[in-house]
Wavefront OBJ file of the C-alpha trace (Angstrom):
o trace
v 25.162 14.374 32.507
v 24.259 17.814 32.193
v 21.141 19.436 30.172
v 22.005 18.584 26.207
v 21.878 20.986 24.216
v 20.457 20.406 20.574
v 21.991 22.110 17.841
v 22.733 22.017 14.353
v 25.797 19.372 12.837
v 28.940 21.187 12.361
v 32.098 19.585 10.672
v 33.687 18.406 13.679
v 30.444 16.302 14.385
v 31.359 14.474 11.431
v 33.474 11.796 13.666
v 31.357 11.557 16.305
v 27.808 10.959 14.612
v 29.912 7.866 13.107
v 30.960 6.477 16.716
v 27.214 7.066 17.225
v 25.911 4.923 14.297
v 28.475 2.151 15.275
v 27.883 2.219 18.727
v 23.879 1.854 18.144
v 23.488 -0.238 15.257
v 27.430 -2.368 15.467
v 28.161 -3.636 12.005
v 24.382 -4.360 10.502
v 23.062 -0.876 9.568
v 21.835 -1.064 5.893
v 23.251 3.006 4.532
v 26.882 2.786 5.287
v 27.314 6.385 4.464
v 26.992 6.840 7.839
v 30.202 5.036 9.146
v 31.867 7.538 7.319
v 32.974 10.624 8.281
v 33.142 12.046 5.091
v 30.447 11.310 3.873
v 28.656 12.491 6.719
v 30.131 15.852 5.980
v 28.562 15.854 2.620
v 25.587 15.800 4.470
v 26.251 18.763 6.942
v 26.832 20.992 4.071
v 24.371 19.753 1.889
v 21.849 22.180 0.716
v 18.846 19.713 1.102
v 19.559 18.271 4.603
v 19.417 19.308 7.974
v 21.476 17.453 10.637
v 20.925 18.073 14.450
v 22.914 16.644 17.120
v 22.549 16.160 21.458
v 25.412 17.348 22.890
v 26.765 17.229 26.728
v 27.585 20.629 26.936
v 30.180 19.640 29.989
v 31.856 16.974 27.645
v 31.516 17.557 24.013
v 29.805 13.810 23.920
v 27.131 13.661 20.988
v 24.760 11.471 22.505
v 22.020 11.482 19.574
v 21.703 12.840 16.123
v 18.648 13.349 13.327
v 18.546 14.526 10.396
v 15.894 16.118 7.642
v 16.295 15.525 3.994
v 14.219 18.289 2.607
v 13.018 18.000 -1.537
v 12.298 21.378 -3.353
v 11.507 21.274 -6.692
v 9.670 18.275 -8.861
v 6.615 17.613 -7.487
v 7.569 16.625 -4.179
v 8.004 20.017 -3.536
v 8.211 21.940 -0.115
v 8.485 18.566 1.542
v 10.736 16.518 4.031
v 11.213 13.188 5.143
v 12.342 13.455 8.947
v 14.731 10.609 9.617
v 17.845 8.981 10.989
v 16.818 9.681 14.893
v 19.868 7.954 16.971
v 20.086 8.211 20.264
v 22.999 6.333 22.191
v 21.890 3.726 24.875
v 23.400 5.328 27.894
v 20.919 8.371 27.068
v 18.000 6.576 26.425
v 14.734 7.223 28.703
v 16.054 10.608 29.163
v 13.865 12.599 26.334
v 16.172 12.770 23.371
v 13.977 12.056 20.911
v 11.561 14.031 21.539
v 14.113 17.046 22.130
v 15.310 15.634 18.866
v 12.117 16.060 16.642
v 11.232 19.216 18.349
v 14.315 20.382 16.852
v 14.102 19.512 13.657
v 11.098 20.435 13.334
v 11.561 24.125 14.995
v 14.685 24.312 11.558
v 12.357 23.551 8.881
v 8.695 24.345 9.908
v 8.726 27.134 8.151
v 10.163 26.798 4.734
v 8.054 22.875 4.221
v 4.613 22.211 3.264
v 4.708 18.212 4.288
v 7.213 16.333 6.619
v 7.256 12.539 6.052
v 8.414 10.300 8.701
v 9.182 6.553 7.870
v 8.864 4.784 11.618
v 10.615 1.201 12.051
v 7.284 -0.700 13.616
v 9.741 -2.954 15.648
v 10.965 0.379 17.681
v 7.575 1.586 17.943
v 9.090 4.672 20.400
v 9.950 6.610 16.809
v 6.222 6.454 15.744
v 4.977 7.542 19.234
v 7.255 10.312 19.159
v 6.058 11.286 15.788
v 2.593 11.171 16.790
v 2.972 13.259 20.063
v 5.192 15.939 17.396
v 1.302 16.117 15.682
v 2.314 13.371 12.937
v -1.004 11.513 11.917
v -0.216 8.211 10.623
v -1.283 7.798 7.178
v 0.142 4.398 5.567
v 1.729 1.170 6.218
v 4.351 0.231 4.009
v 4.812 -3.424 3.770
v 8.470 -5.318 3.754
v 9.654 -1.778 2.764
v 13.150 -2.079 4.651
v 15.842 -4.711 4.285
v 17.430 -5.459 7.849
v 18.236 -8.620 8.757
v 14.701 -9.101 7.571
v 12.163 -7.267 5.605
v 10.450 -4.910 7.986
v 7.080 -2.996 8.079
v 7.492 0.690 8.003
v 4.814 3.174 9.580
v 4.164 6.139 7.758
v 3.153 9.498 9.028
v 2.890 13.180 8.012
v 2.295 16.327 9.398
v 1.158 19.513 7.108
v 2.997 22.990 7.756
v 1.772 26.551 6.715
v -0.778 26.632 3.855
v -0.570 23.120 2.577
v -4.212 22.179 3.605
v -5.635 25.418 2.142
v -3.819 24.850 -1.445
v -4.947 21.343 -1.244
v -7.164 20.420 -3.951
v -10.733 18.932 -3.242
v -12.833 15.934 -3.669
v -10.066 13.025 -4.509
v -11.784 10.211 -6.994
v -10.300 7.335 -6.086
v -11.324 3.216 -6.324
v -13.185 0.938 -3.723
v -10.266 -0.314 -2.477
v -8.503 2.569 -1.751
v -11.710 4.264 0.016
v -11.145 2.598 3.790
v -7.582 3.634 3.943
v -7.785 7.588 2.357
v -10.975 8.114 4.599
v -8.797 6.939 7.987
v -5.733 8.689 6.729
v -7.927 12.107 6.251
v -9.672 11.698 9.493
v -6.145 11.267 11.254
v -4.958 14.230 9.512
v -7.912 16.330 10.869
v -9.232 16.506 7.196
v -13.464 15.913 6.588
v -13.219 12.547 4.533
v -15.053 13.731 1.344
v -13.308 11.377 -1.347
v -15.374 10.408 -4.310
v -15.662 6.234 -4.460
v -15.466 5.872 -8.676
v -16.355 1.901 -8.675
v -16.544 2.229 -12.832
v -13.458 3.467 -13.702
v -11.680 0.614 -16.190
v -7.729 -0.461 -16.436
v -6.317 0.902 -19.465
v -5.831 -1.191 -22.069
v -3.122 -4.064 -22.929
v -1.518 -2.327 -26.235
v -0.115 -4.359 -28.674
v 3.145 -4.783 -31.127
v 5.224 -2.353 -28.284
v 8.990 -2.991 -28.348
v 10.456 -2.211 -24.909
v 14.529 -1.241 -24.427
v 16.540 0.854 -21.164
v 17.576 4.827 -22.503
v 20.940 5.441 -23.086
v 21.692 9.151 -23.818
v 20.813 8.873 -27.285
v 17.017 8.200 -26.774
v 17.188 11.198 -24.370
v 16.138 13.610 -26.819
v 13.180 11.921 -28.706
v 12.006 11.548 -25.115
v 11.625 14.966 -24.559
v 10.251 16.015 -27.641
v 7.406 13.220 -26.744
v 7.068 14.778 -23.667
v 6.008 18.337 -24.196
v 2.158 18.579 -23.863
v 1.580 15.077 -21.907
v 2.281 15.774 -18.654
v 0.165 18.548 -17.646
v -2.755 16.084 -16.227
v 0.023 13.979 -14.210
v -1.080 10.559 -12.850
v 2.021 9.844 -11.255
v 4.070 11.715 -9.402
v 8.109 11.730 -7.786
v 10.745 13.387 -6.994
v 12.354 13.065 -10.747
v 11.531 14.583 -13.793
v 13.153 13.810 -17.311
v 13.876 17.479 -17.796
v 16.678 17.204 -14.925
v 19.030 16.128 -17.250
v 20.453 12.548 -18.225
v 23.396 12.694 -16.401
v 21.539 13.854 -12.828
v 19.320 10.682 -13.609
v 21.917 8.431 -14.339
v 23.992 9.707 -10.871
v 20.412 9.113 -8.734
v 20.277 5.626 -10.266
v 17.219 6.458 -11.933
v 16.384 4.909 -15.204
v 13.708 4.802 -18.182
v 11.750 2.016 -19.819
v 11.049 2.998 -23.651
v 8.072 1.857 -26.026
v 8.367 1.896 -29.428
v 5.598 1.048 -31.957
v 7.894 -0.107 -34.913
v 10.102 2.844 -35.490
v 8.131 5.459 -33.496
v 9.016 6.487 -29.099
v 5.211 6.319 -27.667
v 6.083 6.651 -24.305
v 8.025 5.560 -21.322
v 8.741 5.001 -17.662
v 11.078 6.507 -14.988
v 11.992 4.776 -11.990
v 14.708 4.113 -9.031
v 16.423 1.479 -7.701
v 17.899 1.577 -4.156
v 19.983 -1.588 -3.742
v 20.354 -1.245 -0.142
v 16.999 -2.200 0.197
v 16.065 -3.772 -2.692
v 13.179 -1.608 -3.632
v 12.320 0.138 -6.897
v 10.469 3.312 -7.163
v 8.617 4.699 -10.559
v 8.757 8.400 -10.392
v 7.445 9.463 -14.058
v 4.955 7.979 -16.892
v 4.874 9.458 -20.121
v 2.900 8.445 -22.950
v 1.136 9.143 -26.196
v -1.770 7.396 -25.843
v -3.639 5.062 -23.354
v -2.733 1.730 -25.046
v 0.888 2.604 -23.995
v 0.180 2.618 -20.133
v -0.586 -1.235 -19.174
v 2.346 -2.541 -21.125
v 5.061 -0.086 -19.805
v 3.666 -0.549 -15.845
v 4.014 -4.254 -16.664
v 7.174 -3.674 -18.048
v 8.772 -2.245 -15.258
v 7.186 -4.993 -13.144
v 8.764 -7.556 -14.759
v 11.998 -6.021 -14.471
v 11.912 -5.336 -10.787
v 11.294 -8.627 -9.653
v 13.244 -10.565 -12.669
v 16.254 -8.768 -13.403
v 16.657 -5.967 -10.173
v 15.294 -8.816 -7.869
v 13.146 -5.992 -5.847
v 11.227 -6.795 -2.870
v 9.157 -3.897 -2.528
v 8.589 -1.851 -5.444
v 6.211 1.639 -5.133
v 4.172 4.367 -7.082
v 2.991 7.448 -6.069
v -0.223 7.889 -7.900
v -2.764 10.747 -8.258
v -5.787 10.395 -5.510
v -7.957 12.149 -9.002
v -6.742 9.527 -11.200
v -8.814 6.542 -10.773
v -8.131 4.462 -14.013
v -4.291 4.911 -13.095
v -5.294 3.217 -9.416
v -7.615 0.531 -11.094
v -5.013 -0.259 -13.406
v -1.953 -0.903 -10.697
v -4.354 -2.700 -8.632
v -4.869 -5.232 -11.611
v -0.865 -5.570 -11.691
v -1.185 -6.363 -8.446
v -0.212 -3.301 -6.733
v -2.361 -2.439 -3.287
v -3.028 0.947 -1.621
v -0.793 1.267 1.237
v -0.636 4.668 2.762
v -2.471 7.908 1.634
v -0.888 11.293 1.994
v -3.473 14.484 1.372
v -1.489 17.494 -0.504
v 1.624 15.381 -0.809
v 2.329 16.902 -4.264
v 2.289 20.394 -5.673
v 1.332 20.723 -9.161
v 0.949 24.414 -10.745
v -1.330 26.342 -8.168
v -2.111 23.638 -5.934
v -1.244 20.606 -3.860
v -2.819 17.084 -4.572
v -3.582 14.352 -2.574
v -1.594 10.836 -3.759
v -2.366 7.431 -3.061
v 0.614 5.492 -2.385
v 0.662 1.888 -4.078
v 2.883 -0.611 -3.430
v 3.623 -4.200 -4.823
v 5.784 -6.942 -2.676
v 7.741 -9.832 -3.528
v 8.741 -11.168 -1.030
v 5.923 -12.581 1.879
v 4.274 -10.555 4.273
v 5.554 -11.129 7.794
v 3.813 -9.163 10.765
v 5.401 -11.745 13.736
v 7.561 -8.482 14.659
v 5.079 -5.639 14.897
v 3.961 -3.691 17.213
v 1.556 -0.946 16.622
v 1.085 1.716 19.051
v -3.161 2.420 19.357
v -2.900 5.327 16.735
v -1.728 3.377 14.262
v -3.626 -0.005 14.525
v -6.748 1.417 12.113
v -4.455 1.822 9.237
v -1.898 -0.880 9.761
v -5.074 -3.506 9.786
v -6.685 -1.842 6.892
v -3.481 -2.555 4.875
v -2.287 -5.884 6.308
v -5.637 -7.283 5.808
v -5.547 -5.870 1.822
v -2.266 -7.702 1.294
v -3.598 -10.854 2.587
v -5.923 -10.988 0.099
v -2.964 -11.609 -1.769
v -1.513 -14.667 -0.170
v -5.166 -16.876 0.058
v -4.886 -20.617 -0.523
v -5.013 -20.947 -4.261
v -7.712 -24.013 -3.517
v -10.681 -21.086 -2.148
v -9.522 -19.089 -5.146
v -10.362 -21.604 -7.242
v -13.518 -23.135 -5.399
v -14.893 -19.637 -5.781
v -14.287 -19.668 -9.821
v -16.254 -22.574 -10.121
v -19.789 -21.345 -8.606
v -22.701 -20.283 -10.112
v -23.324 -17.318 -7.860
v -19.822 -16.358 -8.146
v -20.327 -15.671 -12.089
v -18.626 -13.177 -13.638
v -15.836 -11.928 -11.101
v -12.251 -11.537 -12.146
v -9.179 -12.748 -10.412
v -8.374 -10.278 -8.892
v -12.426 -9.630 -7.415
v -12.242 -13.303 -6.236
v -8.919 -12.738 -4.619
v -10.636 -10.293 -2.451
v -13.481 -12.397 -1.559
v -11.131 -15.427 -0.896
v -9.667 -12.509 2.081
v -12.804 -12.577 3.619
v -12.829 -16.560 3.608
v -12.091 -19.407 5.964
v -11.161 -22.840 5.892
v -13.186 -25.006 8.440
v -13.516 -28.738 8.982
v -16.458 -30.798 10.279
v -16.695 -34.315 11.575
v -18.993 -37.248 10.408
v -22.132 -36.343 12.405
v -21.709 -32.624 12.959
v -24.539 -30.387 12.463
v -23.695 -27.536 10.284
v -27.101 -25.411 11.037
v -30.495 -26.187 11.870
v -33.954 -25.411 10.323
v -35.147 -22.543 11.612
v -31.808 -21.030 12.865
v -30.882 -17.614 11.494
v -28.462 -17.582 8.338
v -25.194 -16.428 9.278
v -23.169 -18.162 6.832
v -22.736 -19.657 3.985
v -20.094 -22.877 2.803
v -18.245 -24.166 -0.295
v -17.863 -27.945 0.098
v -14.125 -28.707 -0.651
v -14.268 -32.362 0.301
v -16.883 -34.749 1.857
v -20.580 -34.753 1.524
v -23.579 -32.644 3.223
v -26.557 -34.065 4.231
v -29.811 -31.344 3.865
v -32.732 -32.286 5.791
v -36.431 -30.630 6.317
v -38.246 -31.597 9.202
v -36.485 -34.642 9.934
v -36.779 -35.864 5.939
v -33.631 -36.593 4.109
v -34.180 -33.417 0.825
v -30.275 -33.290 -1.083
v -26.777 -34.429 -0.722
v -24.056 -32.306 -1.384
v -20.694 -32.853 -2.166
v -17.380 -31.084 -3.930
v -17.747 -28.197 -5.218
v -21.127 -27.503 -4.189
v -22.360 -24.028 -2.347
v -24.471 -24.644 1.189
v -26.883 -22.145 2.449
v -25.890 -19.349 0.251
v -29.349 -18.378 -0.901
v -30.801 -18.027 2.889
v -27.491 -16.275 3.907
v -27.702 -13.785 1.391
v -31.454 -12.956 1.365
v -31.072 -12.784 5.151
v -33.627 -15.891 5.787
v -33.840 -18.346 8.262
v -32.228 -21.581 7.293
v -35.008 -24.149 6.121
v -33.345 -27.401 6.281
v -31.042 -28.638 8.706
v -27.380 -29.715 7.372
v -25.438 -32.526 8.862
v -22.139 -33.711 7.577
v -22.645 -37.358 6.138
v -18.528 -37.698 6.203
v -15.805 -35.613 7.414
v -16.197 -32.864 5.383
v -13.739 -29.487 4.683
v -15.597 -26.413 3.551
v -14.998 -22.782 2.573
v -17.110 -20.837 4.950
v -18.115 -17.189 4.546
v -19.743 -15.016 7.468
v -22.575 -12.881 6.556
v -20.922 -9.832 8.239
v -17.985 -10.017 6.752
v -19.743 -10.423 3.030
v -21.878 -7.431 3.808
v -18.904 -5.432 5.092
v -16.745 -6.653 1.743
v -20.006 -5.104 -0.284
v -20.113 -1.981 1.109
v -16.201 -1.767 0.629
v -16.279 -3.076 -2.834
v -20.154 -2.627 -4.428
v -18.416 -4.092 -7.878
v -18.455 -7.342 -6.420
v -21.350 -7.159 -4.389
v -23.529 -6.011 -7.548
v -22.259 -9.035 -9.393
v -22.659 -11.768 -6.870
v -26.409 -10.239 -5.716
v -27.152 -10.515 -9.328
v -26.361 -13.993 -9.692
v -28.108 -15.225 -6.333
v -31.309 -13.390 -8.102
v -31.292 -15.399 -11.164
v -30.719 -18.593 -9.206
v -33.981 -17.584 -7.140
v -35.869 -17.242 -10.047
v -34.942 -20.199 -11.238
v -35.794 -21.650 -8.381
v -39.230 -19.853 -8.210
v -39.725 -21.180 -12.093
v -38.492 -25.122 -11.173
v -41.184 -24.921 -8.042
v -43.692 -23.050 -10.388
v -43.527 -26.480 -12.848
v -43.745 -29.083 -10.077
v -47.012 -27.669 -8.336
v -48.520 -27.828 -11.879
l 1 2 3 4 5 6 7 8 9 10 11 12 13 14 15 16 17 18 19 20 21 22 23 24 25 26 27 28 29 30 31 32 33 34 35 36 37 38 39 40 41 42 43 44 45 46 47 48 49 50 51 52 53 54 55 56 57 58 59 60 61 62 63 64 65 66 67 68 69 70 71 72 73 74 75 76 77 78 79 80 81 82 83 84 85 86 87 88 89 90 91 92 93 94 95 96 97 98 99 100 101 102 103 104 105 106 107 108 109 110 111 112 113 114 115 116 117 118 119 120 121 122 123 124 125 126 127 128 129 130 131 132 133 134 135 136 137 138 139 140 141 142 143 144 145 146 147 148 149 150 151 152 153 154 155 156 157 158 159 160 161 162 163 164 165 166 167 168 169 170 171 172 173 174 175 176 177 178 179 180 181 182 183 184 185 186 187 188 189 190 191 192 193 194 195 196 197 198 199 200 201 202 203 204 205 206 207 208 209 210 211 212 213 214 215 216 217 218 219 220 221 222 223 224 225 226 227 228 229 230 231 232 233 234 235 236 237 238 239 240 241 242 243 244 245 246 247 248 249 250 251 252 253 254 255 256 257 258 259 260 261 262 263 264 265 266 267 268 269 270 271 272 273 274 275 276 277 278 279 280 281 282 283 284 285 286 287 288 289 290 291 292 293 294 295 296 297 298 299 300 301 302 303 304 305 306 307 308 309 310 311 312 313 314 315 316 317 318 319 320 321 322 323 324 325 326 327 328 329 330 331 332 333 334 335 336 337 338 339 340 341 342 343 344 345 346 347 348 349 350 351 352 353 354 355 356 357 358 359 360 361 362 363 364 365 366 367 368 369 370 371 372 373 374 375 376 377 378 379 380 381 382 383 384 385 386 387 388 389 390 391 392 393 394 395 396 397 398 399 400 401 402 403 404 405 406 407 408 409 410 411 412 413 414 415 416 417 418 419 420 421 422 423 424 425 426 427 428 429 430 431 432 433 434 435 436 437 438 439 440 441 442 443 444 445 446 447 448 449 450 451 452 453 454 455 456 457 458 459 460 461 462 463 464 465 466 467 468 469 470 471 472 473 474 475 476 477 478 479 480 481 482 483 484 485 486 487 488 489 490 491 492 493 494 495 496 497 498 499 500 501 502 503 504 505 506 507 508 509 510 511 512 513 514 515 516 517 518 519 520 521 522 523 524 525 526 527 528 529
């Protein structure tokens, strides 16, 4: 084969990209747009895309294609998503991709602010050719495609021109989101300066809200109730509501409405992609706070009840942390983090990316090249919180020094848990040793001992060592299992990492284990009397 040359898709390409698709992917790919010539033709001539080819110059053979589907307008815009790279197997190993990217990205580079690239982690080749095209990976997008199975996406993005420079400064965003938007900024070359708000409260659950789907004759009481309420945007997409009903309707894009008896207080715009089952909100509107929790819970409930989504999404503001505090309570988790992804009037804004699953989290197929491995654990490891045995969850509600967290707090700390089981006669630690953990008893019973002297027994339900643990003591009895026993256990390290991640639940736990030492220091006080 000679030297291919890469150009841009004419018509006549239209056939051949289609033998291309067919010949790579057989029967199973998910957009079948692209077994079709004509459709594929749209797509040359489209205004918003970009469609390169590799051609044999001796033969006329295509022997890869790629495409860029660039957004302009909205708030997306000045942004691309890079995608579709195909490259047939007989040229494979022979440079196409890259020659590939390096075209697409010598078409756009300078009319875009942000290219996106969505990498498959079971071909990890298209995020290592990303990354050596000076992509930094900024999110992992859990069970975001539907193959044959749900599959993990890598998500990267490289920043053209002046999108740094119009990027706004010092994001506030939640705990949670702080590991993640501090990796992401590093990879993009970008001083990690974000602003950890660990006060910020959900908005409220409103009450007596009646929710219905738009038709075109709620259309216009929508917009009046939009004029004035979206200049501080929390959320952000390629939609708006001003685009017109019928553009909305022929995107598959759809509202939620609230009414408060007879009066529209707000609603919700989102997309549904039925290829791969996912669901995207794109717009909020509302007249007050009390409006927001019901209409995001709203559109939960209809994703996974009526559209049967298994990955549903949200691009939210990285200077909006009630927004952020109030998906993660609906059980949405940061996933990726994209600095001056959006442009709103005179500047670009950083979003966090939140995402909510539905289906189980399977990682059996990934393979993460080295640059991606910080944030694909950081994210994996979030969403696992999710999926904890509902018996630690539960263990944890019912201690003392656990007091006061909510679900979803103990659903965190449950991440950082393990299950462990003893035999009759095992020693769990020894007087004197240093604390480096501390247990839960699920079932069986703990013997305590100081200096050889029976002191307590514990049993179900009962916490082990947590005092010394926490206060960083050496353990003063010795603890021997009297039966086989099950416990919870909790490392040290992994509690103190957890608090400096999340200081919400740190402050409450470190507050309980001091009024259960004074009470302790008050019980001794009265016996030496």
């Amino acid at each position: 084969m000679a030297e291919t040359i890469i150009r841009e898709a004419v018509s006549k390409d239209a056939e051949s990209i289609s033998e291309l698709f067919h010949e790579v992917y057989g029967e199973d790919y998910p957009y079948k747009k692209f077994y079709d010539p004509e459709q594929i033709r749209k797509l040359i001539y489209a205004d918003d895309t970009v469609m390169i080819v590799a051609e044999d110059p001796e033969s006329g053979r295509i022997y890869g294609t790629a495409s860029v589907l660039e957004e302009r307008g909205a708030y997306s815009d000045l942004t691309a998503e890079f995608g579709r790279l195909v490259v047939h197997p007989d040229a494979r190993g022979m440079g196409l991709g890259n020659r590939l990217m390096e075209g697409r990205v010598e078409h756009v580079k300078d009319r875009i602010h942000v290219g996106i690239v969505d990498a498959r982690i079971v071909h990890p080749r298209s995020t290592k050719i990303a990354v050596s095209h000076d992509f930094s990976v900024v999110g992992y997008l859990p069970s975001k495609i539907a193959n044959r199975n749900r599959e993990n996406v890598i998500l990267l993005a490289r920043h053209f021109g002046p999108a740094l420079e119009l990027r706004r400064n010092h994001p506030h965003i939640i705990p949670e989101a702080w590991q993640l938007a501090n990796q992401s900024m590093k990879n993009c070359g970008i001083h990690p300066y974000a602003i950890v708000d660990d006060t910020a409260s959900p908005y409220p659950a409103g009450e007596d809200l009646t929710m219905s789907t738009m038709t075109s004759d709620g259309y216009a009481d929508l917009l009046r109730i939009a004029r004035g309420r979206t200049r501080h945007r929390q959320v952000f997409g390629a939609l708006r509501l001003h685009y017109g009903v019928f553009k909305l309707q022929a995107t598959d894009s759809h509202y939620i409405l609230a009414r408060q008896g007879d009066v529209l207080v707000g609603a919700i715009g989102y997309t549904v992609d039925h290829v791969d089952k996912d669901a995207r909100i794109f717009e909020l509107i509302a007249l007050n706070d009390e409006v927001i929790y019901p209409l995001l819970s709203e559109f939960v409930r209809i994703a996974e009840n009526e559209l049967g989504s298994c990955y549903v999404d949200i691009n939210v503001s990285a200077y909006a942390p009630r927004m952020q505090r109030t998906l993660l309570e609906l059980g949405f988790l940061p996933a990726a983090y994209i600095p001056a992804m959006v442009f709103n009037e005179v500047e670009r804004l950083d979003i966090l990316k939140m995402v909510r699953i539905f289906v189980p989290l399977d990682t059996s197929q990934d393979i993460l090249i080295p640059e991606a491995e910080p944030v694909g654990d950081i994210v994996v490891r979030s969403f696992a919180s999710q999926t904890v045995p509902t018996q630690i969850i539960e263990a944890i509600s019912r201690q003392d020094i656990f007091n006061g967290l909510n679900l979803e707090q103990q659903r965190r700390l449950a991440s950082y848990c393990t299950v462990d089981r003893f035999k009759q006669g095992d020693v769990l630690f020894s007087e004197g040793d240093e604390s480096n953990a501390f247990y839960i008893i699920l079932d069986g019973t703990v013997e305590e001992m100081r200096s050889g002297t029976a002191r307590t027994h514990s049993s179900e339900g009962k916490t082990v060592a947590s005092i010394s643990t926490l206060s960083q003591s050496i353990h003063r009895t010795t603890s021997v299992a009297l039966t086989d026993i099950t416990l919870i256990t909790i490392q040290r390290n992994d509690f103190e990492s957890l608090s400096r991640l999340r200081p919400d639940i740190g402050t409450v736990i470190y507050r309980n284990l001091t009024h259960q030492l004074g009470d302790e220091l008050l019980n001794l006080s009265l016996l030496n009397r």
